[in-house]
Biotite code that builds the C-alpha atoms (Angstrom):
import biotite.structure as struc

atoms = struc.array([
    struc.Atom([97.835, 135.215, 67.063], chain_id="A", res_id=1, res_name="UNK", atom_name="CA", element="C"),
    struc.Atom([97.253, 137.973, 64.409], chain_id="A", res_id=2, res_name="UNK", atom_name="CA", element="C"),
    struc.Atom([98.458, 137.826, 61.585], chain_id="A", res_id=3, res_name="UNK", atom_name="CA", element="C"),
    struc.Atom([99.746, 134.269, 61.804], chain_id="A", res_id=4, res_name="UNK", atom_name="CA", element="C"),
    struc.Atom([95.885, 132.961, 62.108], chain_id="A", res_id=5, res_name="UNK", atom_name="CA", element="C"),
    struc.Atom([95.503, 130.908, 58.878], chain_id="A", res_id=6, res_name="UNK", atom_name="CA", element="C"),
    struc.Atom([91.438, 130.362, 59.104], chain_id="A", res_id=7, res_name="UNK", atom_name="CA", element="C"),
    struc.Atom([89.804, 132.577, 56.158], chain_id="A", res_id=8, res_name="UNK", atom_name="CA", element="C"),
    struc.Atom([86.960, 132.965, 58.861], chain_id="A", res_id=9, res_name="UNK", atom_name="CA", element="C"),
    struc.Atom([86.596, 133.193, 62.446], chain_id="A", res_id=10, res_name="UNK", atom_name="CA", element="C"),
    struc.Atom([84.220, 132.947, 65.049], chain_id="A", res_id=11, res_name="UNK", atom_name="CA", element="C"),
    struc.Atom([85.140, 136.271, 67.045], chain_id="A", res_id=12, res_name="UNK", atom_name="CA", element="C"),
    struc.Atom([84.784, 136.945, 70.876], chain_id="A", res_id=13, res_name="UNK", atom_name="CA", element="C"),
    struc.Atom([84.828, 140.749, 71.821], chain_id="A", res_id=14, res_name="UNK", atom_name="CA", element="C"),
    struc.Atom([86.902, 141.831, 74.812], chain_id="A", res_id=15, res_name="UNK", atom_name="CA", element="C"),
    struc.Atom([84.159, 141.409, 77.425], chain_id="A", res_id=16, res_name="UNK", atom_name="CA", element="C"),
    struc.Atom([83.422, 137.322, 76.811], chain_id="A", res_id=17, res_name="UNK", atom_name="CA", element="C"),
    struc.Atom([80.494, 139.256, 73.879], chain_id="A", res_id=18, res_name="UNK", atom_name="CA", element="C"),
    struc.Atom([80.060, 136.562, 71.083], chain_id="A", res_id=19, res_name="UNK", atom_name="CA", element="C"),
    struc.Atom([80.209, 138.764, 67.746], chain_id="A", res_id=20, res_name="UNK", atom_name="CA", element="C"),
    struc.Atom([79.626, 136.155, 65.032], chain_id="A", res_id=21, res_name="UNK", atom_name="CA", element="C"),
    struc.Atom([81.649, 134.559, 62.708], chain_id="A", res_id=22, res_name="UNK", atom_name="CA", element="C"),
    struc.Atom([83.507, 137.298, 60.800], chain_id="A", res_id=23, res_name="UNK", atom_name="CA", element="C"),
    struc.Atom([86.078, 137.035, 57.900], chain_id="A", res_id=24, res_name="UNK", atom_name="CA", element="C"),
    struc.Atom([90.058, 136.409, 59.217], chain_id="A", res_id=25, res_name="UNK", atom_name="CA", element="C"),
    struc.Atom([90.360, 140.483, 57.848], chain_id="A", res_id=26, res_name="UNK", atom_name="CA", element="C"),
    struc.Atom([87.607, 141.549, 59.212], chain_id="A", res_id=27, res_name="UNK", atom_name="CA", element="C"),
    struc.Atom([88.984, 140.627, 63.227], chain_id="A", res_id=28, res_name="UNK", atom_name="CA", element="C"),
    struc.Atom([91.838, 141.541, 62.404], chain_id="A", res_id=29, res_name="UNK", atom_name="CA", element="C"),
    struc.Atom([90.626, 145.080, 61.904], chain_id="A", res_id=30, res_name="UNK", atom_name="CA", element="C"),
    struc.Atom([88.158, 144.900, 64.704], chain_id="A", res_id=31, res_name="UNK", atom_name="CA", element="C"),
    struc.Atom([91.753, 144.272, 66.711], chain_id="A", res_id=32, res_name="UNK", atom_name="CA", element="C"),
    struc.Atom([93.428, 147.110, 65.388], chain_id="A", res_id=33, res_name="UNK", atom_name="CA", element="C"),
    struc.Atom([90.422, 149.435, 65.866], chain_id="A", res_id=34, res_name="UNK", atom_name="CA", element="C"),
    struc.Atom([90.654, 148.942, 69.838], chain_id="A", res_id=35, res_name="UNK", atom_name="CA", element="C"),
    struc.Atom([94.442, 148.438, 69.626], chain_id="A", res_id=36, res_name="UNK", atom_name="CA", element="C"),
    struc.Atom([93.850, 144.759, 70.962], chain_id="A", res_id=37, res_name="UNK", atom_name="CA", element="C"),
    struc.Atom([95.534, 141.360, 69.973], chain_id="A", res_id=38, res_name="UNK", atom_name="CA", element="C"),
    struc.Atom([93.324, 138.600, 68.002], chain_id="A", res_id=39, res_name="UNK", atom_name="CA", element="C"),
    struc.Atom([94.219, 135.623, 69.872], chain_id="A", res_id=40, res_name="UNK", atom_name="CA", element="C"),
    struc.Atom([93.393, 132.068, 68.764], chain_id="A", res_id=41, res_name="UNK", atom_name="CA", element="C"),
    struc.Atom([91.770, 130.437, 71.883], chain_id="A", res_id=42, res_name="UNK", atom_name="CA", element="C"),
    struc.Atom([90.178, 127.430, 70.448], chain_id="A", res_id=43, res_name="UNK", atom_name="CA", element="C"),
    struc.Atom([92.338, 126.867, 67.084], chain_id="A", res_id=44, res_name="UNK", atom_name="CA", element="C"),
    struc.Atom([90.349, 122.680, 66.449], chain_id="A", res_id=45, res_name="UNK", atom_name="CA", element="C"),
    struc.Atom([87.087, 124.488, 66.131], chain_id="A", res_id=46, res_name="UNK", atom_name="CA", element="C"),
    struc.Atom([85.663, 125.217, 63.385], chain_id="A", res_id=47, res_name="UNK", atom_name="CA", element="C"),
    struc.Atom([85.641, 127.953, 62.471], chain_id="A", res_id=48, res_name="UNK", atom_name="CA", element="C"),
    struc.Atom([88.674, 128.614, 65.093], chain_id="A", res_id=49, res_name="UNK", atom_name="CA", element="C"),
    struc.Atom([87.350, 130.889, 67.905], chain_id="A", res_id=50, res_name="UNK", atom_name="CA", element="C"),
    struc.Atom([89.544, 133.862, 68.329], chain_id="A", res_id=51, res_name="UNK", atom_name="CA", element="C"),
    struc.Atom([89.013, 136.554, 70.952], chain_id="A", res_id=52, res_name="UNK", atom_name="CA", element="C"),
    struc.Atom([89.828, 140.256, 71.193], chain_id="A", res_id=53, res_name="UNK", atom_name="CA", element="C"),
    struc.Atom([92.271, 141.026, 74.266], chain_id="A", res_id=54, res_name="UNK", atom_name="CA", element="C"),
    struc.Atom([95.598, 142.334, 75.214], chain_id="A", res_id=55, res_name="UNK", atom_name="CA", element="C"),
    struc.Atom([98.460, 139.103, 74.969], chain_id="A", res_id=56, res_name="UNK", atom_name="CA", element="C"),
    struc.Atom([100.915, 140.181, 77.288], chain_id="A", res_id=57, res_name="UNK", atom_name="CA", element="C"),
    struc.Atom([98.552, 141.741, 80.078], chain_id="A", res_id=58, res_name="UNK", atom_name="CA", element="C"),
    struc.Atom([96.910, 138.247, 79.670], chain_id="A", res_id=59, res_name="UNK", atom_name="CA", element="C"),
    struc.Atom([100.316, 136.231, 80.141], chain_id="A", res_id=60, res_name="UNK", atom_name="CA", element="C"),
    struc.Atom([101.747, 138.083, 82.952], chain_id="A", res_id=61, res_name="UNK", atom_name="CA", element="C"),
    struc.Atom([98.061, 137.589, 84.544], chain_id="A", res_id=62, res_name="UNK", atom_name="CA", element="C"),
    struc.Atom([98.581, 133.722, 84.239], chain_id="A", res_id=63, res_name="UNK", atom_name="CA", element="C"),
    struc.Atom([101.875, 134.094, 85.349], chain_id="A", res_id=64, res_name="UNK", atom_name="CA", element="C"),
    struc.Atom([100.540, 135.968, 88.622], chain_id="A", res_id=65, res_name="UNK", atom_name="CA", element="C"),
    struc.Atom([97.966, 133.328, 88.829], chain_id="A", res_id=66, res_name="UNK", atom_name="CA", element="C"),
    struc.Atom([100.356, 130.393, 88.407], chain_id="A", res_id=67, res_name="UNK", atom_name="CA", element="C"),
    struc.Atom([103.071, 131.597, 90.710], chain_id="A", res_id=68, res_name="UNK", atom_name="CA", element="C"),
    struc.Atom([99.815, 131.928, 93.386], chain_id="A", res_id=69, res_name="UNK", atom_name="CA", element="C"),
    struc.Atom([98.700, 128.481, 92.798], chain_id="A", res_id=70, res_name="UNK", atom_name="CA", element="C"),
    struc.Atom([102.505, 127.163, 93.662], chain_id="A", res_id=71, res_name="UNK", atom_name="CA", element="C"),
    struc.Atom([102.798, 128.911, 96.666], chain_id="A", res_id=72, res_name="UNK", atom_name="CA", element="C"),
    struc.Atom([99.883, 127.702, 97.852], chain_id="A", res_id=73, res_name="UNK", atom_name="CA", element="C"),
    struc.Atom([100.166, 124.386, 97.351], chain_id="A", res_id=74, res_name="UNK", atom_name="CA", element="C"),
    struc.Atom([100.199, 121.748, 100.132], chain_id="A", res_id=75, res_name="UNK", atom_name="CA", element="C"),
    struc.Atom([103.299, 119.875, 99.641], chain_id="A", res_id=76, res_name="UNK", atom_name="CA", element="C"),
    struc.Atom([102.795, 116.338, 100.991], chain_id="A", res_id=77, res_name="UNK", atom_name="CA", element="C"),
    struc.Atom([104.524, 114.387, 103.745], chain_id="A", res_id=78, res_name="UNK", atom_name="CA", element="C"),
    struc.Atom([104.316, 111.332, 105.763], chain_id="A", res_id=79, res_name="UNK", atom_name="CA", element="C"),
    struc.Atom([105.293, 111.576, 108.959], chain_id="A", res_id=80, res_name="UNK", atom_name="CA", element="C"),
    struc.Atom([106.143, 108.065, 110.908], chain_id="A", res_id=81, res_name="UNK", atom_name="CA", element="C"),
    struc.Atom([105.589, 107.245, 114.294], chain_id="A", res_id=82, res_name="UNK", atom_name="CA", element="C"),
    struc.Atom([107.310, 104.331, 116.066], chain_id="A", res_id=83, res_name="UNK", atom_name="CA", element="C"),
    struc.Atom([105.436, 102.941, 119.235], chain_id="A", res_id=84, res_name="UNK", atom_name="CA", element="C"),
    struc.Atom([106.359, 99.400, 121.425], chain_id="A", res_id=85, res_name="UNK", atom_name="CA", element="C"),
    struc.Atom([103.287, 97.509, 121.627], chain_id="A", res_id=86, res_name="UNK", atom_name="CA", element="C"),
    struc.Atom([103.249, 97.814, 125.904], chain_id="A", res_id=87, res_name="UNK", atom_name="CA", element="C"),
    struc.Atom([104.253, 101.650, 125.609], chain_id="A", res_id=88, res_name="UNK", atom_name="CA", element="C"),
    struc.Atom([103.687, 103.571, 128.839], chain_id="A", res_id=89, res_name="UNK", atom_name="CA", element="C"),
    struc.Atom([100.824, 105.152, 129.396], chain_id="A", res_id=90, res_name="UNK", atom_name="CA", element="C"),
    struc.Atom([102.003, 108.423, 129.416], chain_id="A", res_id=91, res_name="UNK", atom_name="CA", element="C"),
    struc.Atom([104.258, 107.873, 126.348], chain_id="A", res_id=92, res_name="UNK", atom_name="CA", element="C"),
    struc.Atom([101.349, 107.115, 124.375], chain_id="A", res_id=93, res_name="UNK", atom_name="CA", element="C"),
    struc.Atom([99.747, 109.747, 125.415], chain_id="A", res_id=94, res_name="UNK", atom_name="CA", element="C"),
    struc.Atom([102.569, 111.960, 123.591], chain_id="A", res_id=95, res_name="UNK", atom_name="CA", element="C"),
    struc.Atom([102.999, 109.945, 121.201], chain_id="A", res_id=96, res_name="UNK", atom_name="CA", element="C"),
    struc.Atom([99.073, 110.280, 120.194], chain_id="A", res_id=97, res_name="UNK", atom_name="CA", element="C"),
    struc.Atom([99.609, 113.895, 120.240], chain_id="A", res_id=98, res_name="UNK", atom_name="CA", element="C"),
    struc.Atom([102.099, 114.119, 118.102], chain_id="A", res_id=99, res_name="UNK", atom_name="CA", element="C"),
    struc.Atom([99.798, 111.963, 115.575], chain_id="A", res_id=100, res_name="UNK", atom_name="CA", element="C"),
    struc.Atom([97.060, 114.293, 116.145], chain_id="A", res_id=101, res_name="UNK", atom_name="CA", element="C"),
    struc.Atom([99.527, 117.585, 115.843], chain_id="A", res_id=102, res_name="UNK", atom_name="CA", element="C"),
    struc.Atom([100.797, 116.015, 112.317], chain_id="A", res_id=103, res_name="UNK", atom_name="CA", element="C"),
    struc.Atom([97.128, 115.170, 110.738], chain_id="A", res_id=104, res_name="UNK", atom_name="CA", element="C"),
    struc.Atom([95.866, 118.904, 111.776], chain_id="A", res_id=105, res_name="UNK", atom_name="CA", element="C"),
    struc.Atom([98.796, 120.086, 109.810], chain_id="A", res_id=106, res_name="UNK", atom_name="CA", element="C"),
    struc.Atom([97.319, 118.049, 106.956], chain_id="A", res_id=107, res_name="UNK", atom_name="CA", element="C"),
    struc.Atom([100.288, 115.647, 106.633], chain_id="A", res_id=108, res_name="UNK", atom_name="CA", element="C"),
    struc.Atom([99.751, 111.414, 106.597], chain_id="A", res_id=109, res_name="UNK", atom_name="CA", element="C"),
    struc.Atom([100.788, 109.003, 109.782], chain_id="A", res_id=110, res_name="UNK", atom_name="CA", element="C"),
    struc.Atom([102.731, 105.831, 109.082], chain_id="A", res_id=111, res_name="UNK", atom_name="CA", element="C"),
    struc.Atom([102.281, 104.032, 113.023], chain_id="A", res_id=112, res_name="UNK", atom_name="CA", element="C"),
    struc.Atom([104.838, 101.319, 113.273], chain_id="A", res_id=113, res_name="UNK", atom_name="CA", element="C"),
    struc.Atom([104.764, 99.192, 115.789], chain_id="A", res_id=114, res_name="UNK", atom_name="CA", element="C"),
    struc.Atom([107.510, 97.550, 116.680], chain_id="A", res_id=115, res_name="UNK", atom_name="CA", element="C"),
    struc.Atom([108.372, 94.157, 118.373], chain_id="A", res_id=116, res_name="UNK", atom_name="CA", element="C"),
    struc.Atom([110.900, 92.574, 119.936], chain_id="A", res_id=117, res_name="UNK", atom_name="CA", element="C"),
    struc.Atom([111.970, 89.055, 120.867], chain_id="A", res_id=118, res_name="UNK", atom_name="CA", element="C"),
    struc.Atom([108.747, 87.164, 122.659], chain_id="A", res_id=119, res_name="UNK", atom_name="CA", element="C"),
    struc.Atom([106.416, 90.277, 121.796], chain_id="A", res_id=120, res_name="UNK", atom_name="CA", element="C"),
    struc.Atom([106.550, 88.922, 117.865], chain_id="A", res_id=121, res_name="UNK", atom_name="CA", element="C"),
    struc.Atom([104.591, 86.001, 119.691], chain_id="A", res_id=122, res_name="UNK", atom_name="CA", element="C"),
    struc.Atom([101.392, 88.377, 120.649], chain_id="A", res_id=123, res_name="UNK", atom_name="CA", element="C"),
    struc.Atom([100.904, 90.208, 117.691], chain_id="A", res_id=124, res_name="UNK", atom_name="CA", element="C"),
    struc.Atom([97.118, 91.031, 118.770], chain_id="A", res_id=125, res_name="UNK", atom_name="CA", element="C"),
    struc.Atom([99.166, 93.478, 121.423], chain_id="A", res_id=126, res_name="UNK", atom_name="CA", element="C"),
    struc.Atom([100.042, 95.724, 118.367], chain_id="A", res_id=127, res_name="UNK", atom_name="CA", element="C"),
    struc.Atom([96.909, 95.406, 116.268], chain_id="A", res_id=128, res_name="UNK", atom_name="CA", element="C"),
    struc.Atom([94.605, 96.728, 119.783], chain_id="A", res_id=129, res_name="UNK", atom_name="CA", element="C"),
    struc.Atom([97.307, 99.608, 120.127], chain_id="A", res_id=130, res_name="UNK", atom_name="CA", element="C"),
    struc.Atom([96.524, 100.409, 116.578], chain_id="A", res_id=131, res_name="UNK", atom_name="CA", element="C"),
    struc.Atom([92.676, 99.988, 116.487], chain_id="A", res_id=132, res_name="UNK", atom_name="CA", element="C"),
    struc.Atom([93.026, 101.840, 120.029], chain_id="A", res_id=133, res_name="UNK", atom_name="CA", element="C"),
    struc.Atom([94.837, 104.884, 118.287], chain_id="A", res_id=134, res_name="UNK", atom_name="CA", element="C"),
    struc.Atom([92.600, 104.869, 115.021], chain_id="A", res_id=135, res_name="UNK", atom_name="CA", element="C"),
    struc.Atom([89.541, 105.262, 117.263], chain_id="A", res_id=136, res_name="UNK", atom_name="CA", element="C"),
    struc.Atom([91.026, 108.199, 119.454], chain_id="A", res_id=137, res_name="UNK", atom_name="CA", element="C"),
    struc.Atom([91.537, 110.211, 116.171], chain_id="A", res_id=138, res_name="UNK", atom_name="CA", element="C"),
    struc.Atom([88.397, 109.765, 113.738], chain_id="A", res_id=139, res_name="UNK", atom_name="CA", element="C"),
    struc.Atom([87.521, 113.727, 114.300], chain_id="A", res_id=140, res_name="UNK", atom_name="CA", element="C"),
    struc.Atom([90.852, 114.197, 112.092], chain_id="A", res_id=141, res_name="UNK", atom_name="CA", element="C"),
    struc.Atom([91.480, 111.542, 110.087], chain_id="A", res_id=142, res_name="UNK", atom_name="CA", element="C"),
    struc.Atom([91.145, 107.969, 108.599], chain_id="A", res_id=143, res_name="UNK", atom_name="CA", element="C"),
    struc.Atom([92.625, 104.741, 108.168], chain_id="A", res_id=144, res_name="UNK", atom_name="CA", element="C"),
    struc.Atom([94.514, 104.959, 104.731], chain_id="A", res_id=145, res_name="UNK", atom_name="CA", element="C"),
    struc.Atom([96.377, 101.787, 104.689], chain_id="A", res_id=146, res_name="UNK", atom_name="CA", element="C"),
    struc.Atom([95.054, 98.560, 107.729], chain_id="A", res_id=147, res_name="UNK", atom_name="CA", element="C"),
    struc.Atom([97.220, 97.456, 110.019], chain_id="A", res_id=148, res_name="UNK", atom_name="CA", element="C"),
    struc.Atom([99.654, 95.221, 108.519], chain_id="A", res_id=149, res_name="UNK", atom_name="CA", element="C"),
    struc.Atom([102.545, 92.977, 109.327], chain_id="A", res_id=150, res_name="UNK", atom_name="CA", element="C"),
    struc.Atom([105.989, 93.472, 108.031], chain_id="A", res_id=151, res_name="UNK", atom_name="CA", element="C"),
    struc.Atom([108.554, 91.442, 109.343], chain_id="A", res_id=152, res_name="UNK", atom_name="CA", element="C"),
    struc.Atom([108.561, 92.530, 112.725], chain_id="A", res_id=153, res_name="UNK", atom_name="CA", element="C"),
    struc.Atom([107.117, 95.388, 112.724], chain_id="A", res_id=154, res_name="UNK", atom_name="CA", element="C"),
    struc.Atom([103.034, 95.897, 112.047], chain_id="A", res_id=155, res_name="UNK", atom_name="CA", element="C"),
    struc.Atom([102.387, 99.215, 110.360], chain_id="A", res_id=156, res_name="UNK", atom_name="CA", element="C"),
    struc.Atom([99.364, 101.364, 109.960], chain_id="A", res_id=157, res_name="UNK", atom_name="CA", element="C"),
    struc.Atom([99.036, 104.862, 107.510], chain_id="A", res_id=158, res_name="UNK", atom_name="CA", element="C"),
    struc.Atom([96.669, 107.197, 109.094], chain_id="A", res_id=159, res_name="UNK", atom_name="CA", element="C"),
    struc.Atom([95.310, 110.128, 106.402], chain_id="A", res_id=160, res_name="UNK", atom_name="CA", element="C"),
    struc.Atom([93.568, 113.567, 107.409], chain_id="A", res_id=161, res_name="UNK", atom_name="CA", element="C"),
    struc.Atom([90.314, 113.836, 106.308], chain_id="A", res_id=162, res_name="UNK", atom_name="CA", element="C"),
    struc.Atom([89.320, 116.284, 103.413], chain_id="A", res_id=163, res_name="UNK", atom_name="CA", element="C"),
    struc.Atom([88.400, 119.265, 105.800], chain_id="A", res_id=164, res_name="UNK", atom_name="CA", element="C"),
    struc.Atom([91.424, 119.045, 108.179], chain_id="A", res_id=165, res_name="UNK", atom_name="CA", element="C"),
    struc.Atom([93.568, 119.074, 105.121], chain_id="A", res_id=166, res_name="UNK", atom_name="CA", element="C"),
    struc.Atom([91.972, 122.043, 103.637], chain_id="A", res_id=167, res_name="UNK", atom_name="CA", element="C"),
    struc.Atom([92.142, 123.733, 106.471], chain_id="A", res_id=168, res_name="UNK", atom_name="CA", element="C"),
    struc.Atom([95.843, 123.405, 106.857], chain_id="A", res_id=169, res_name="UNK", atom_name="CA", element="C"),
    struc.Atom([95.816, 124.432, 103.292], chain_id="A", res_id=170, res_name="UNK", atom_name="CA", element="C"),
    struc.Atom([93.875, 127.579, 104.257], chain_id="A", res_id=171, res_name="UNK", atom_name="CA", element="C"),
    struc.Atom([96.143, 128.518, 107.018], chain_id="A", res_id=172, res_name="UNK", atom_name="CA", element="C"),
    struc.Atom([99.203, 127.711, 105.208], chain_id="A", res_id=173, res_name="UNK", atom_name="CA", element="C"),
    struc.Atom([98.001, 130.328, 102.352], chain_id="A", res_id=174, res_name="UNK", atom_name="CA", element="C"),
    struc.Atom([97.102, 133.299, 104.802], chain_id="A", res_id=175, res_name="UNK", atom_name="CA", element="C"),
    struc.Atom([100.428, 133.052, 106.170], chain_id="A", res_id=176, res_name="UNK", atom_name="CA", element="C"),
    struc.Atom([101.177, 133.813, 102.646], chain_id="A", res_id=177, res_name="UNK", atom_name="CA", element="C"),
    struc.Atom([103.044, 131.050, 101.889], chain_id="A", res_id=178, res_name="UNK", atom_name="CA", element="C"),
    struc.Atom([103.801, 126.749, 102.621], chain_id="A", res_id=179, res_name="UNK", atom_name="CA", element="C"),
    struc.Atom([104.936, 126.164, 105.603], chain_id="A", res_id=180, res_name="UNK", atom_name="CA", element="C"),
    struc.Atom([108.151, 126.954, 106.948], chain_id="A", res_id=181, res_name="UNK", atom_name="CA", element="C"),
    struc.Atom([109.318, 123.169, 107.624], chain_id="A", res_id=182, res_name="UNK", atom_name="CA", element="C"),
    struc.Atom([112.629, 124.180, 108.498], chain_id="A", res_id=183, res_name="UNK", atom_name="CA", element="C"),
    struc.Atom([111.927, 124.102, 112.014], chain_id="A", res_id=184, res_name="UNK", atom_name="CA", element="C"),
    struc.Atom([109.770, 121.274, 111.790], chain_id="A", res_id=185, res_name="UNK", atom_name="CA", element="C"),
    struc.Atom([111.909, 118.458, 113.282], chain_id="A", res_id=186, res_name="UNK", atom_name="CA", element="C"),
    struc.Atom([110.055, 116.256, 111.312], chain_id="A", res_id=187, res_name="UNK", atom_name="CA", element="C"),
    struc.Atom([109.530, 117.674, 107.333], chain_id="A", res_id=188, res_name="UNK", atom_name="CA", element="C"),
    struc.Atom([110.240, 115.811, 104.393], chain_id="A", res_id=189, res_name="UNK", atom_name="CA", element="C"),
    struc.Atom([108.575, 117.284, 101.754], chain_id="A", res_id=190, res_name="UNK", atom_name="CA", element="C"),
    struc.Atom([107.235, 114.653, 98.695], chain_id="A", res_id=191, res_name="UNK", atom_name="CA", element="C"),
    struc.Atom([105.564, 115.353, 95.399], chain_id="A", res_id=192, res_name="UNK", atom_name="CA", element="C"),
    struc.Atom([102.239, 113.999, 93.664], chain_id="A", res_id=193, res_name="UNK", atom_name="CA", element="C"),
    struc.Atom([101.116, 112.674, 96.971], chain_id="A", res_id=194, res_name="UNK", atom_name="CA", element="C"),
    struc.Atom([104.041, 110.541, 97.116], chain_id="A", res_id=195, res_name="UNK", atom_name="CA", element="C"),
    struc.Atom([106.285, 108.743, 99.602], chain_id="A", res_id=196, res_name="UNK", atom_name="CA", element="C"),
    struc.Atom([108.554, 111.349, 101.965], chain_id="A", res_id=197, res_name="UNK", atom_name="CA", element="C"),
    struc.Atom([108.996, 110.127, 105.055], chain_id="A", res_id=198, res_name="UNK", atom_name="CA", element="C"),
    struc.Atom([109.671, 112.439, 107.452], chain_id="A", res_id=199, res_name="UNK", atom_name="CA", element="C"),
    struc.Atom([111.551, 112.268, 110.504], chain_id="A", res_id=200, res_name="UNK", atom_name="CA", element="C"),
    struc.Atom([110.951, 109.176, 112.731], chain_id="A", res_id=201, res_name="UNK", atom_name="CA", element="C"),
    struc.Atom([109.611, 109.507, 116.127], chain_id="A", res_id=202, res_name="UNK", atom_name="CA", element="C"),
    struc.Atom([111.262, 106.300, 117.681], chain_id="A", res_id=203, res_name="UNK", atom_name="CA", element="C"),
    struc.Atom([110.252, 104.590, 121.130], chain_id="A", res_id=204, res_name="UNK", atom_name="CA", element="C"),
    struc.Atom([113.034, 102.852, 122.713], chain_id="A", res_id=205, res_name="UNK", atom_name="CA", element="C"),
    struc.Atom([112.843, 100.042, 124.862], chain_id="A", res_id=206, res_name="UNK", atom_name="CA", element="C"),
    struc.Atom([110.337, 102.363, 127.646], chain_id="A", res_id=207, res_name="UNK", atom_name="CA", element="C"),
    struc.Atom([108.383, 103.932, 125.127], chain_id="A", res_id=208, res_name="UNK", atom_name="CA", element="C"),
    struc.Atom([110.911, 106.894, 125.359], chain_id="A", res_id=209, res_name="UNK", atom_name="CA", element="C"),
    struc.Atom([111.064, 109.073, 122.233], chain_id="A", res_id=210, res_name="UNK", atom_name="CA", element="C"),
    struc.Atom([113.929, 109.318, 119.468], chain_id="A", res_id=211, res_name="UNK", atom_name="CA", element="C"),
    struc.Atom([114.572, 110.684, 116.295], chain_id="A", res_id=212, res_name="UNK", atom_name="CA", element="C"),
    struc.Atom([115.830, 109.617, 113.147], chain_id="A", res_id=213, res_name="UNK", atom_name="CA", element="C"),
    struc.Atom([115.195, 110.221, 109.337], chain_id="A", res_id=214, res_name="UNK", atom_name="CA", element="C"),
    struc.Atom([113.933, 107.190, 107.178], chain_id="A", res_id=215, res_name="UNK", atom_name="CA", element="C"),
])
């Protein structure tokens, strides 16, 4: 920046994005002081390095505005997991579904689990239909991320939003000014990268019947 530009010549941006032309180093640099503006390197491998005319610290506490905007709006990632019995009640599944359904709007991921116990490990086609059953009750909102799989004795299944519903979470989020408040959310676990958080665990006991624990 200024004087600590090495290049005898630049190529010189005005103020307004204007290409001027390749000028000598002294030559910006008195173009700068003429409108009391910084000569800023902004593409120093060219060559001739392009340097433009602006004000340095109105432009780095712009990107600091803009950077500290970008964080707060950004959709932290979690997985929520839901534990079903592979002959859940009716009506349990039925809240159990909208659960899954309230957690994809909100733009986070599903890990299903099914879980069996003693003879049930014997029919695991009773899991997989529950699963294929659920996947088909939420395509409006989201996907199949990861297929139904066994694991020991438990099958699991990672349901993603799709693009949209996650964007529009992300909209919402932002014009409440802010990520969500997961504090209340009895099930938050925030991850980064798109990463493994999982969040709190909606378990069915041996009726289907709710529970919670963290993973």
């Amino acid at each position: 920046m200024n004087e600590q530009i090495r290049a005898r010549e630049v190529r010189l941006v005005g103020p307004e994005g204007e290409q001027v032309g390749i000028v000598p180093l002294e030559r910006a640099l008195q173009l700068a002081a003429d409108v009391d503006l910084d000569l800023v390197e902004v593409a120093p491998m060219a060559r001739p390095p392009v340097c433009k005319l602006m004000d340095f610290g109105k432009f780095k506490y712009e990107s600091a505005l803009k950077a500290r905007e970008a964080r707060r709006n950004q959709q932290q990632t979690v997985i929520k997991e839901m534990k079903l019995r592979p002959k859940i009640d009716p009506h349990d599944y039925e809240t159990k579904k909208g659960h899954v359904v309230r957690f994809l709007k909100a733009g986070d991921k599903v890990k299903v689990t099914i879980m069996f116990r003693g003879r049930e490990q014997s029919r695991p086609e009773l899991g997989y239909r529950l699963l294929r059953r659920l996947e088909s009750e939420i395509t409006d909102l989201g996907y199949v991320e990861a297929a139904p799989k066994q694991d020991g004795r438990n099958m699991i299944m990672v349901l993603a939003p799709h693009r949209a519903v996650k964007a529009s979470a992300v909209a919402a989020t932002a014009s409440r000014g802010g990520p969500r408040d997961r504090a209340g959310d009895e099930s938050a676990a925030p991850a980064a990268d798109e990463t493994a958080a999982v969040g709190e665990t909606a378990a069915a006991g041996d009726t289907g019947t709710a529970a919670t624990s963290g993973e």
